[in-house]
ROTIZA-635377 format. One line per 5 residues: number of its first residue (from 0); their letters; for each residue x negated, y negated, z negated of C-alpha. Coordinates in Angstrom, 3 decimals. Each point is the difference from the previous one (the first is absolute). Example, Ala and Ser with C-alpha at 12.3 -4.5 7.8 and 13.67 -1.06 7.14 Angstrom:
% ROTIZA-635377
0) AS) -12.300,4.500,-7.800  -1.370,-3.440,0.660
END
This chain:
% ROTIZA-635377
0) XXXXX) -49.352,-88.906,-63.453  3.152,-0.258,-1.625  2.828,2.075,1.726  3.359,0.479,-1.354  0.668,3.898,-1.115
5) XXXXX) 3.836,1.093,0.236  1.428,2.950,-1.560  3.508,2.263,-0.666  0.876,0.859,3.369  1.147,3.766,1.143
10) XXXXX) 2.676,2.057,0.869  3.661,-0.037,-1.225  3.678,1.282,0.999  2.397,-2.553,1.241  1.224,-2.237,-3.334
15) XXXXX) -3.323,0.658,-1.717  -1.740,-3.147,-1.081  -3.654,-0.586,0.150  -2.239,-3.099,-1.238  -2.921,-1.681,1.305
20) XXXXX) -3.308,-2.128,-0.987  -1.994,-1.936,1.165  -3.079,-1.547,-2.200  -3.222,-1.385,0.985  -2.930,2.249,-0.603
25) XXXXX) -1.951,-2.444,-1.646  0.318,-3.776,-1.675  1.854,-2.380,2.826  1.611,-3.088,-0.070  3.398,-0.429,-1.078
30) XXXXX) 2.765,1.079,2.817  2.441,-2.422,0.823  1.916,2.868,2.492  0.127,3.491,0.767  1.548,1.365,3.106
35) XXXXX) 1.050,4.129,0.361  -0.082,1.270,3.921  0.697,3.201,0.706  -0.760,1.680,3.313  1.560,2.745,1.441
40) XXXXX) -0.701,2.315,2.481  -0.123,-0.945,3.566  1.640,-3.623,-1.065  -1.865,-3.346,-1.047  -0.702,-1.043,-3.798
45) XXXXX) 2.554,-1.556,-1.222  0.516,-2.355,-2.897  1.740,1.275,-3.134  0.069,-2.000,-2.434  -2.018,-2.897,-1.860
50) XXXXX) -0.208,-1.799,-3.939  -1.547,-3.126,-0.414  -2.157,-0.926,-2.967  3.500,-1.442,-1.439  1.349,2.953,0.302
55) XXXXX) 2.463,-1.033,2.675  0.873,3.294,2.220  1.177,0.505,4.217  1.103,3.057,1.520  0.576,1.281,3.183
60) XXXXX) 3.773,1.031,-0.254  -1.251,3.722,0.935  -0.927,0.331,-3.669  2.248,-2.669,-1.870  1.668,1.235,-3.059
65) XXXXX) -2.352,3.295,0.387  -3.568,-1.486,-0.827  -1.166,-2.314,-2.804  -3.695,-1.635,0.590  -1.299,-1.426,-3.320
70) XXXXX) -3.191,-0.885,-2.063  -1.745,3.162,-1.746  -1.076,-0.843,-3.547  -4.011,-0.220,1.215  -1.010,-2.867,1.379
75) XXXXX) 0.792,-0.800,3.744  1.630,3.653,0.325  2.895,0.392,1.580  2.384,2.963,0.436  2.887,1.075,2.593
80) XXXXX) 2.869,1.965,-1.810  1.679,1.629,3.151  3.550,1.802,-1.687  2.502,1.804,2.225  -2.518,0.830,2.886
85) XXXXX) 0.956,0.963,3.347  -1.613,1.996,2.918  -0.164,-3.440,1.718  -2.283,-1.111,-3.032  -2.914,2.776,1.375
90) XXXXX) -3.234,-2.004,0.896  -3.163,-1.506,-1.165  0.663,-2.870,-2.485  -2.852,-2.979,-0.519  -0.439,-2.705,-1.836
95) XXXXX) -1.828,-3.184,0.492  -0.897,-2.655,-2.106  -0.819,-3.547,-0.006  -2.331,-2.190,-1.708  -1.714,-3.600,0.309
100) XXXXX) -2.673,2.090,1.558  1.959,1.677,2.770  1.541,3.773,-0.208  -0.205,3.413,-0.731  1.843,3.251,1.429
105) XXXXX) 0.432,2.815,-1.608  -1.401,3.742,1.235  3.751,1.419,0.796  1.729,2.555,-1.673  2.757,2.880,1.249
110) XXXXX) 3.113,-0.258,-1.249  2.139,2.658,1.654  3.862,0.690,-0.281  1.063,3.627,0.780  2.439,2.713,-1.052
END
């Protein structure tokens, strides 16, 4: 079963910057959309950020101006550049992708924002 594997998470000091992936384990079809969440402690998962197949990017304003979402250079990866991180920024991040045959979420990774 095809899963999608993410990647690049950990910790940094406030106004570090930190990039994520997300890639499919194995051959998929094409993505038309990706969507980052990121869940933090004791709060729900919210919705980050998302790139269609067009590249056409949303934000939440949280993370305007700080964090770039954009295609990787292998097929149907994608990777979250997160520059000028705050404390507010701590949590889980995941992505999830869609296909004509439904959609995959990725296993979570830590990205934590500390002095």
């Amino acid at each position: 079963q095809v899963k999608l594997v993410q990647s690049g998470g950990g910790s940094v000091q406030p106004g570090g910057s930190l990039t994520l992936s997300c890639a499919p384990s194995g051959n998929v079809l094409t993505f038309y959309r990706t969507e980052w969440y990121r869940q933090a402690p004791g709060k729900q998962r919210e919705l980050v950020a998302t790139i269609e197949s067009s590249g056409a990017t949303t934000y939440i304003d949280a993370v305007k101006g700080r964090f770039t979402a954009s295609r990787g250079s292998a097929r149907n990866t994608v990777l979250l550049q997160m520059n000028s991180l705050k404390s507010d920024d701590t949590a889980v991040y995941y992505c999830r992708a869609f296909n004509a045959r439904g959609y995959y979420w990725g296993q979570g990774t830590q990205v934590t924002v500390s002095a």
